[in-house]
Biopython code that builds the backbone (N, CA, C, O; Angstrom):
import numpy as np
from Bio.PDB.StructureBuilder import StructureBuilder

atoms = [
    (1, "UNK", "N", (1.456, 2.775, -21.834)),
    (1, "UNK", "CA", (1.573, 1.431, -21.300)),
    (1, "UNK", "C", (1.928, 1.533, -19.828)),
    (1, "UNK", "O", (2.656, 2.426, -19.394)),
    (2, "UNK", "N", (1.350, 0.519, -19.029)),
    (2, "UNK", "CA", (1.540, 0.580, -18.127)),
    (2, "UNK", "C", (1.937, -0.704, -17.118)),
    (2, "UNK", "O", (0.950, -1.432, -17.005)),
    (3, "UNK", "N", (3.130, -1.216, -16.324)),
    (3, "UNK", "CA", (3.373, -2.445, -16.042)),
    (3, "UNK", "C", (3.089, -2.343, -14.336)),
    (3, "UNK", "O", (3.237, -1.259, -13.772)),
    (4, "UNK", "N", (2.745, -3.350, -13.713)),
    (4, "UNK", "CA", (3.099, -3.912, -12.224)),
    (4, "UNK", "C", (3.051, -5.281, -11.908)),
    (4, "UNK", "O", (2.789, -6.268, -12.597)),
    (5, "UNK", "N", (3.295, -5.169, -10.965)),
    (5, "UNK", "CA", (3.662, -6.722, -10.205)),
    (5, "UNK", "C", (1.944, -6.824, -9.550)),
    (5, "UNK", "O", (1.592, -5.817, -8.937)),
    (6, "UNK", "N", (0.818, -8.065, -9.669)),
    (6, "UNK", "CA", (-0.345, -8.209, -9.000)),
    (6, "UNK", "C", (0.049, -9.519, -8.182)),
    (6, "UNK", "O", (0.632, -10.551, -8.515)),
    (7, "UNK", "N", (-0.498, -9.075, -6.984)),
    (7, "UNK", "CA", (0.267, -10.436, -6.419)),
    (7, "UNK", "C", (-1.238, -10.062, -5.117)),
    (7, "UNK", "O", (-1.010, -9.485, -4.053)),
    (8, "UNK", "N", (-2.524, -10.488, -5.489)),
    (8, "UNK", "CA", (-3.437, -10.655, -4.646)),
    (8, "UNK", "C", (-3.484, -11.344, -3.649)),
    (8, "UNK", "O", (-3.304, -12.512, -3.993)),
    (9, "UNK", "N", (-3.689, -11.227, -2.162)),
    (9, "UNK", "CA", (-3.806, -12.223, -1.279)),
    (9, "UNK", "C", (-5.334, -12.648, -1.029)),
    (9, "UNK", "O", (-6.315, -12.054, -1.477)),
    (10, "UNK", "N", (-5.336, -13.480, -0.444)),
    (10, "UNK", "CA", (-6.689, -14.222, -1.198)),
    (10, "UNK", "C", (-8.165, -14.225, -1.384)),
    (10, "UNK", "O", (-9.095, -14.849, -0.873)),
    (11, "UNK", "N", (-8.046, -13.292, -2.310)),
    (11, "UNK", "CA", (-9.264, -13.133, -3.487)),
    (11, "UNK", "C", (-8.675, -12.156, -4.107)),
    (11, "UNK", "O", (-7.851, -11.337, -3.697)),
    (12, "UNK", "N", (-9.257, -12.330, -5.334)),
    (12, "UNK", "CA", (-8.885, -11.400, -6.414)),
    (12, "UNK", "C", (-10.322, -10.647, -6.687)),
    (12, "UNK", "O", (-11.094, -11.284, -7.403)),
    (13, "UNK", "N", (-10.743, -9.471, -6.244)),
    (13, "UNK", "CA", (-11.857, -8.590, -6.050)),
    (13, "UNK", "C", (-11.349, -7.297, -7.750)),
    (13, "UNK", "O", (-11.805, -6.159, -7.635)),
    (14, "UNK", "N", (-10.687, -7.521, -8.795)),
    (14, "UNK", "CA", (-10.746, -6.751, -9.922)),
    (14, "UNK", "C", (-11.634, -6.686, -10.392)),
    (14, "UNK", "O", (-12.378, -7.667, -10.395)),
    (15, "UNK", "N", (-12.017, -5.435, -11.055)),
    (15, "UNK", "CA", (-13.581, -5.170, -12.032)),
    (15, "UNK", "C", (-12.512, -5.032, -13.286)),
    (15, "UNK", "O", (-11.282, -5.026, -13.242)),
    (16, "UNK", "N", (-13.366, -4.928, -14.372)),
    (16, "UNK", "CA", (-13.175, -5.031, -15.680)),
    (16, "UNK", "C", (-12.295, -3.236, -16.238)),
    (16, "UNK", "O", (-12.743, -2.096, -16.112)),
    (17, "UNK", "N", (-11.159, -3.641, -16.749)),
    (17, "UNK", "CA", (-9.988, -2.560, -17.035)),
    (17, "UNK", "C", (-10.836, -1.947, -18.664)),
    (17, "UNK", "O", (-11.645, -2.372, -19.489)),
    (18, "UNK", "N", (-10.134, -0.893, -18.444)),
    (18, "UNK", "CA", (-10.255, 0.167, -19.912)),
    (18, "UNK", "C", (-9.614, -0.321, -21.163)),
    (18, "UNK", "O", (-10.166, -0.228, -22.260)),
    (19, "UNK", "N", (-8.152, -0.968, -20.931)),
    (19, "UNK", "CA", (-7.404, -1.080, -21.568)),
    (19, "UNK", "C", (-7.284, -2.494, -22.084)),
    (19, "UNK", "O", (-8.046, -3.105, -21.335)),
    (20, "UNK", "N", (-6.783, -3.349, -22.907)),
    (20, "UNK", "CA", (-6.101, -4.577, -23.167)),
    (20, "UNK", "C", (-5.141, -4.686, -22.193)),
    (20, "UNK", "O", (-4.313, -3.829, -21.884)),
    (21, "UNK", "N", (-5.290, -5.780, -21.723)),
    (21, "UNK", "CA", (-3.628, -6.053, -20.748)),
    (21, "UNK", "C", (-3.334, -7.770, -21.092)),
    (21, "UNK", "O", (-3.964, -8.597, -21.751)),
    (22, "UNK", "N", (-2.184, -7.828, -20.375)),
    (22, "UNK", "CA", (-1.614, -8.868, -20.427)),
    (22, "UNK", "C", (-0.874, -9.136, -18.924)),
    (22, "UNK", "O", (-0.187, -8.384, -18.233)),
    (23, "UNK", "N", (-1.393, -10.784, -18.686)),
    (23, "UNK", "CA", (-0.646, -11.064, -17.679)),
    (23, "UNK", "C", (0.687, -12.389, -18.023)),
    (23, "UNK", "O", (0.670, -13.362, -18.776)),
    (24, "UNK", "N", (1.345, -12.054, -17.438)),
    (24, "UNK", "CA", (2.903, -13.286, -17.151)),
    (24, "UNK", "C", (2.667, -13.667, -15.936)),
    (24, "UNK", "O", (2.489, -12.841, -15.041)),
    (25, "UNK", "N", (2.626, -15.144, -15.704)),
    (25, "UNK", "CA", (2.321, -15.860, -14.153)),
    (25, "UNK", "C", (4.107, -15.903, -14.193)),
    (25, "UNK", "O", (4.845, -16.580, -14.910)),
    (26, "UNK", "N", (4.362, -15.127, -13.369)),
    (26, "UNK", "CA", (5.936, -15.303, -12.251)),
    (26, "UNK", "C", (6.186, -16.655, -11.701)),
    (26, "UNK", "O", (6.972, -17.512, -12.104)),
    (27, "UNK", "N", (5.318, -16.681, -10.643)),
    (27, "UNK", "CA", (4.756, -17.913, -9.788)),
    (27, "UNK", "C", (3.244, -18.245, -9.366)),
    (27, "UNK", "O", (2.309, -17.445, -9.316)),
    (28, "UNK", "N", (3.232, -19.185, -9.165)),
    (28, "UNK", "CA", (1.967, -20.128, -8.714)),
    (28, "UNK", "C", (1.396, -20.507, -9.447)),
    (28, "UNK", "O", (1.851, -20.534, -10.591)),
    (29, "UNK", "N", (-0.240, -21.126, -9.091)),
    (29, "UNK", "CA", (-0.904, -21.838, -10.405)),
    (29, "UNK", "C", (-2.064, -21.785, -9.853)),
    (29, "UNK", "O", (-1.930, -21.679, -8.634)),
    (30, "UNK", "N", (-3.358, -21.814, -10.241)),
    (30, "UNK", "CA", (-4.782, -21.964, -10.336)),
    (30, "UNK", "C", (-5.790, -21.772, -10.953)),
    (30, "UNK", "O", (-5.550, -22.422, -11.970)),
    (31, "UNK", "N", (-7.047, -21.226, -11.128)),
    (31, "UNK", "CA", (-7.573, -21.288, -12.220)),
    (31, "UNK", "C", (-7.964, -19.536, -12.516)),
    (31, "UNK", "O", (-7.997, -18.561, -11.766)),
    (32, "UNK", "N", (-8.213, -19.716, -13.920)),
    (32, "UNK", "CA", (-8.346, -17.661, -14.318)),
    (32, "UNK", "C", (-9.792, -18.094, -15.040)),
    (32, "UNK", "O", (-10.039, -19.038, -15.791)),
    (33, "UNK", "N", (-10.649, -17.030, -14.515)),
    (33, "UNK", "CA", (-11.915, -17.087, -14.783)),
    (33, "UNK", "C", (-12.559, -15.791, -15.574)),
    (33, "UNK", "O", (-12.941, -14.834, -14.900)),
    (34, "UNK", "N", (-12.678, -15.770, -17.043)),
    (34, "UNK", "CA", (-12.921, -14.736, -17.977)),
    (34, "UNK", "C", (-13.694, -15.034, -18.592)),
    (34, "UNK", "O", (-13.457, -15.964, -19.363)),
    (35, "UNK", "N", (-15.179, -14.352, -18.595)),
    (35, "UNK", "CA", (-16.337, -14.199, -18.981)),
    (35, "UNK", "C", (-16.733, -15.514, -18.808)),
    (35, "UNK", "O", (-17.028, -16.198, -19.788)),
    (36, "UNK", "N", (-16.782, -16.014, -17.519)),
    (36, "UNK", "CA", (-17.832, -17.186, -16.838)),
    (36, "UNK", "C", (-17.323, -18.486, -16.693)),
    (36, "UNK", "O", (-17.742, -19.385, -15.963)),
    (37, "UNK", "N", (-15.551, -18.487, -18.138)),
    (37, "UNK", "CA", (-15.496, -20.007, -18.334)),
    (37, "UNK", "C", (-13.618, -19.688, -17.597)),
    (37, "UNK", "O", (-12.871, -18.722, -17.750)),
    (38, "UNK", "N", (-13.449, -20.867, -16.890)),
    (38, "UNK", "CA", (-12.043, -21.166, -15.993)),
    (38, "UNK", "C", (-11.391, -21.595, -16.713)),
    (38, "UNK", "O", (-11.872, -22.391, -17.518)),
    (39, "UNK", "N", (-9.705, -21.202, -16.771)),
    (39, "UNK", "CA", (-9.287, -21.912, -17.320)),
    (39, "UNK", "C", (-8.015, -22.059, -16.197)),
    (39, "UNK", "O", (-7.880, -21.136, -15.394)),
    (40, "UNK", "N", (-6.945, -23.392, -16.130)),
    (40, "UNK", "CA", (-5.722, -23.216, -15.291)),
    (40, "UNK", "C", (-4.921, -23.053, -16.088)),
    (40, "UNK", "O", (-4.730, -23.430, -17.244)),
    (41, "UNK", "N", (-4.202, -22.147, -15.037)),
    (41, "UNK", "CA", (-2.424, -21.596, -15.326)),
    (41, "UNK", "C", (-1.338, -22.005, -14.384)),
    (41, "UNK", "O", (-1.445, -22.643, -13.337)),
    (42, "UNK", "N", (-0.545, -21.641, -14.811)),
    (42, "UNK", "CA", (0.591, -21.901, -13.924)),
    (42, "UNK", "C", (1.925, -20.925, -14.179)),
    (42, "UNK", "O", (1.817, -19.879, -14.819)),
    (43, "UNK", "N", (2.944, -21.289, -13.723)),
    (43, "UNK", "CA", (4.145, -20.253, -13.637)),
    (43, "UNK", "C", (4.697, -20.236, -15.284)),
    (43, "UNK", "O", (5.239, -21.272, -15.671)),
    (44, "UNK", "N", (4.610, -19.447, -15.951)),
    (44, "UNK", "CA", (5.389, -18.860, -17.403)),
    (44, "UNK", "C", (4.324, -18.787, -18.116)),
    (44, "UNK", "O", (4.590, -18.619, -19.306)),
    (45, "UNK", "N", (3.034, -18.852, -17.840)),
    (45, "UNK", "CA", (1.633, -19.020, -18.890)),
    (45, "UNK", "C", (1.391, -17.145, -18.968)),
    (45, "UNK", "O", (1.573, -16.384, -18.018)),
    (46, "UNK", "N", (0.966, -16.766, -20.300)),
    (46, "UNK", "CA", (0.894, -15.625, -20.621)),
    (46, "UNK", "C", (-0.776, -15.726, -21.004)),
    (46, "UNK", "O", (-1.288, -16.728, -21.503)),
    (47, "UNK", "N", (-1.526, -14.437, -20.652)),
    (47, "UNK", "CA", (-2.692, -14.627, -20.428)),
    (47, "UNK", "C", (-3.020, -13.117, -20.852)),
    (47, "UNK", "O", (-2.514, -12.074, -20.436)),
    (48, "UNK", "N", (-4.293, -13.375, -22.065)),
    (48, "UNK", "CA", (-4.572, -11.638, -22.602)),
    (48, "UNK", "C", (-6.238, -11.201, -22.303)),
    (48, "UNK", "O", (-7.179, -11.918, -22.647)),
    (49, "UNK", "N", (-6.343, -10.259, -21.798)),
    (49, "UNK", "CA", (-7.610, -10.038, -21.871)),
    (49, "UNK", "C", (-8.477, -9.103, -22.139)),
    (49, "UNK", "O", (-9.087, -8.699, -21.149)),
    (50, "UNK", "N", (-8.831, -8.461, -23.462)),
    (50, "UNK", "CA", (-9.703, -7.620, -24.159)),
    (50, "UNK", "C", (-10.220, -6.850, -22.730)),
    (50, "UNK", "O", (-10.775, -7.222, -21.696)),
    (51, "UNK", "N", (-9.674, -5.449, -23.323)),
    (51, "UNK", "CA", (-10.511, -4.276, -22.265)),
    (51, "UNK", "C", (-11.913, -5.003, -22.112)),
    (51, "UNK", "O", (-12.405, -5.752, -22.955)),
    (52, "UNK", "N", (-12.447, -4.670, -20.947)),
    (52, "UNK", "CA", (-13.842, -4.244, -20.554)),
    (52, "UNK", "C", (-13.985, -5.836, -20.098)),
    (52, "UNK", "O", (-14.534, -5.830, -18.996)),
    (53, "UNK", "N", (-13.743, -7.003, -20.460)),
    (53, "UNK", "CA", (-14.248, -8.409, -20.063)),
    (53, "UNK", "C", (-13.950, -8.506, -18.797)),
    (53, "UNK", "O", (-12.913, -7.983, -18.390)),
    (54, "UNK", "N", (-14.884, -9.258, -17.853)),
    (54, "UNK", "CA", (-15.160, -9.525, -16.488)),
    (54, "UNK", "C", (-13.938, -11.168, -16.621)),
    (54, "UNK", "O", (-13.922, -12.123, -17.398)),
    (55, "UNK", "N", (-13.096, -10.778, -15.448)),
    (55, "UNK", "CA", (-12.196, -11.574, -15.488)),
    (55, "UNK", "C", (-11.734, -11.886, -13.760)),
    (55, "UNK", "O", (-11.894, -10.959, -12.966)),
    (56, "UNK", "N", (-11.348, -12.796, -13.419)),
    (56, "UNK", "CA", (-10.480, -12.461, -12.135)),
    (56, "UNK", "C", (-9.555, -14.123, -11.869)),
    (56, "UNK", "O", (-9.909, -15.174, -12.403)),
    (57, "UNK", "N", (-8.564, -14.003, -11.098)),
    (57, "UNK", "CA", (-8.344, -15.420, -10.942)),
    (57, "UNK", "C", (-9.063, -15.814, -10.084)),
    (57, "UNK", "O", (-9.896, -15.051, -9.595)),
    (58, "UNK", "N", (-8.904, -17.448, -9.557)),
    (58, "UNK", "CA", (-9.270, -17.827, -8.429)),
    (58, "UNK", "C", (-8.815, -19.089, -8.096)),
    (58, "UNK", "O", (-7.916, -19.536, -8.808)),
    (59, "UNK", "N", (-9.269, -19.853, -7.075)),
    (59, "UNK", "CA", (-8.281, -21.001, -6.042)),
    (59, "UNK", "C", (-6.688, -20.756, -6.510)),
    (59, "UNK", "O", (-6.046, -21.677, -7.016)),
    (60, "UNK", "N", (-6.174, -19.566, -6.316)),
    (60, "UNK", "CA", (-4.899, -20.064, -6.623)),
    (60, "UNK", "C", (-4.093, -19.669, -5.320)),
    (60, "UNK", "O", (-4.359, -19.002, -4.320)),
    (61, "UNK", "N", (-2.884, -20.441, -5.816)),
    (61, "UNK", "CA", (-1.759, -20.558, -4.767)),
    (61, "UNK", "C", (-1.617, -19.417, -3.803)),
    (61, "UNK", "O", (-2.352, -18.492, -4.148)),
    (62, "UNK", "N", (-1.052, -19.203, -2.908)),
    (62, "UNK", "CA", (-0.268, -18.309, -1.886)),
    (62, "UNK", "C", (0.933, -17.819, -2.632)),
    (62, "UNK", "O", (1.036, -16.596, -2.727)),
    (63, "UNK", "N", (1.727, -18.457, -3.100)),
    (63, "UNK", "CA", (3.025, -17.489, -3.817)),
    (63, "UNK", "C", (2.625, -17.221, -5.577)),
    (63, "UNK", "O", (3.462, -17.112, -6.473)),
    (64, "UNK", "N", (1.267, -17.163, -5.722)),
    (64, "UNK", "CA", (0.827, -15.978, -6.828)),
    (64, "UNK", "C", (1.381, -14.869, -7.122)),
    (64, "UNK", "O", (1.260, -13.990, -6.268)),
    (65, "UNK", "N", (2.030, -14.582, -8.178)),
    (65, "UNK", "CA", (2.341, -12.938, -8.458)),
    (65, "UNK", "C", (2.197, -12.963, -10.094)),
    (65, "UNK", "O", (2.135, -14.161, -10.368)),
    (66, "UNK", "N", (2.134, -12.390, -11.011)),
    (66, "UNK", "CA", (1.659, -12.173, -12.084)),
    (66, "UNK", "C", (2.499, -10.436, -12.554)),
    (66, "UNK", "O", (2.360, -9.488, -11.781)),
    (67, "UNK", "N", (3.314, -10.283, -13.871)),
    (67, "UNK", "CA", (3.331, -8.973, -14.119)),
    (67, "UNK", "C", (2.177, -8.681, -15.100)),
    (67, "UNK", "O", (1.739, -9.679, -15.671)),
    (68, "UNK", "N", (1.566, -7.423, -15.423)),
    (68, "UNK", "CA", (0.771, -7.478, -15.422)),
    (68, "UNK", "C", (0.275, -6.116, -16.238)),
    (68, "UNK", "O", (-0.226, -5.147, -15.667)),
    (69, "UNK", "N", (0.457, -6.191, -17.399)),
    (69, "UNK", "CA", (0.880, -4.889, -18.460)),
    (69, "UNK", "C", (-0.658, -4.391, -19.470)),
    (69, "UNK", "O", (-1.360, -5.019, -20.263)),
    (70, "UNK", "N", (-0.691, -3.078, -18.985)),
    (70, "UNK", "CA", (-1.689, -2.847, -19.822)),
    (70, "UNK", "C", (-1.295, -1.523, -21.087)),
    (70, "UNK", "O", (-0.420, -0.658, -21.130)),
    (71, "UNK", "N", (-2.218, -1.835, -21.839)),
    (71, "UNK", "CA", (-1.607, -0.514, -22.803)),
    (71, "UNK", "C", (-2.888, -0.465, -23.903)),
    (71, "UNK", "O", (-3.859, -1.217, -23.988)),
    (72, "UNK", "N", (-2.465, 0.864, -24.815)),
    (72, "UNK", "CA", (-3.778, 0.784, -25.778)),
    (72, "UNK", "C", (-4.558, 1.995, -25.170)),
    (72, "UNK", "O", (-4.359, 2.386, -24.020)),
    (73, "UNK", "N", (-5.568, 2.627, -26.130)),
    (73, "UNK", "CA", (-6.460, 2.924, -26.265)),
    (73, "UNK", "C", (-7.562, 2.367, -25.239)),
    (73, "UNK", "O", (-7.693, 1.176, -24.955)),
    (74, "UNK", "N", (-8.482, 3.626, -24.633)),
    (74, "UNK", "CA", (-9.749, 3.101, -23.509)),
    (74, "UNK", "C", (-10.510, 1.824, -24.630)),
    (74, "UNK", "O", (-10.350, 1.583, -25.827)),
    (75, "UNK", "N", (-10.885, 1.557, -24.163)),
    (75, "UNK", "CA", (-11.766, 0.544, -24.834)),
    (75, "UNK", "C", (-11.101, -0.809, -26.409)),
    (75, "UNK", "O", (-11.633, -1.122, -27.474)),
    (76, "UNK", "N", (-9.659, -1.267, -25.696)),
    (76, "UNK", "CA", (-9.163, -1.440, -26.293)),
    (76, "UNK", "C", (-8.759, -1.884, -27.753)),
    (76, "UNK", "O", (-9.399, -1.069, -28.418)),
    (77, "UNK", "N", (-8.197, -2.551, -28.507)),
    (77, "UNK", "CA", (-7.926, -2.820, -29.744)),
    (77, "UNK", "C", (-9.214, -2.869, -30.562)),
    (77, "UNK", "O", (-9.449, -2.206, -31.572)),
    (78, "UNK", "N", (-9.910, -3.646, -30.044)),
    (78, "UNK", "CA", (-11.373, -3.873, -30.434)),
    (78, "UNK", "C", (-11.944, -3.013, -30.674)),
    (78, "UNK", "O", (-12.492, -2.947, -31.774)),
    (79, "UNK", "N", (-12.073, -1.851, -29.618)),
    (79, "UNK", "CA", (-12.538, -0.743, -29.734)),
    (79, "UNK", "C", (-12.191, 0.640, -30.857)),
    (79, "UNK", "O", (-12.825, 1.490, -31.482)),
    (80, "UNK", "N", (-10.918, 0.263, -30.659)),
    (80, "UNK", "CA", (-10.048, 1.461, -31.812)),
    (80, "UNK", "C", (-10.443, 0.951, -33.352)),
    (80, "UNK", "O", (-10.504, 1.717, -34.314)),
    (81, "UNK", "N", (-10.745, -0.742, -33.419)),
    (81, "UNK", "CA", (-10.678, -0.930, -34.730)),
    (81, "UNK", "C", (-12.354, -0.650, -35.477)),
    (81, "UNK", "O", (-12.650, -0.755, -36.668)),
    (82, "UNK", "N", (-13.110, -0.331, -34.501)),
    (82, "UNK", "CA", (-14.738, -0.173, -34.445)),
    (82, "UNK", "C", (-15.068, 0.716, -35.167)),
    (82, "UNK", "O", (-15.930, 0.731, -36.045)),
    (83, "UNK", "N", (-13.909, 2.034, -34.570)),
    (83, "UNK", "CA", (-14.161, 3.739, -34.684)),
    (83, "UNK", "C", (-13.584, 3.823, -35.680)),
    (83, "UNK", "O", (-13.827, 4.901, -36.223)),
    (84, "UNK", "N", (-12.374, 2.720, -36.662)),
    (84, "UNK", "CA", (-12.028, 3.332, -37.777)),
    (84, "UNK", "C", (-12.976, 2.509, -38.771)),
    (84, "UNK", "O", (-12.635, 2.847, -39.905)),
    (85, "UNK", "N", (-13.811, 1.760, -38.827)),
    (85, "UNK", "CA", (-14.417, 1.123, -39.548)),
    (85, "UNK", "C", (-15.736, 2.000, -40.024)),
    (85, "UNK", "O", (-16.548, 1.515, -40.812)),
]
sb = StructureBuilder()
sb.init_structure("model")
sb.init_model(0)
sb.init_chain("A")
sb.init_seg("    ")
for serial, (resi, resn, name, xyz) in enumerate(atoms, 1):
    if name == "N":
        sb.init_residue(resn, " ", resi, " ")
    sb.init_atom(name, np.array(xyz, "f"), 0.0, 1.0, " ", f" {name:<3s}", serial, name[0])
structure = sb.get_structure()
């Protein structure tokens, strides 16, 4: 597992992670855009997103920061439950 603080200044330029992660909005608010469809957040909203999906935020605030935890197996949960099936 692995944790940090993402606190992008403005644009969020991420490609798609190995792992499952999870974000915690710290501060700010705007919209999170995962596999094509937006949704808004704001400060205490917890947000998960299956390894490999094309994700990034966008229009959001200036005091944005997010922690931001990944863990699991490459190709995450989804993936592990594939290979035992």
């Amino acid at each position: 597992m692995k944790v940090g603080l993402y606190a992008p200044v403005g644009e969020d330029t991420q490609t798609p992670h190995k792992q499952d992660e999870l974000y915690v909005i710290v501060s700010g608010s705007g919209l999170f855009e995962k596999e094509g469809e937006r949704h808004p957040f704001t400060t205490n909203d917890v947000i998960f997103v299956p390894a490999g999906e094309h994700h990034r935020f966008v229009d959001f605030t200036a005091d944005f920061s997010a922690w931001v935890i990944f863990w699991g197996v490459e190709g995450g949960e989804r993936g592990a439950e594939s290979k035992v099936n």
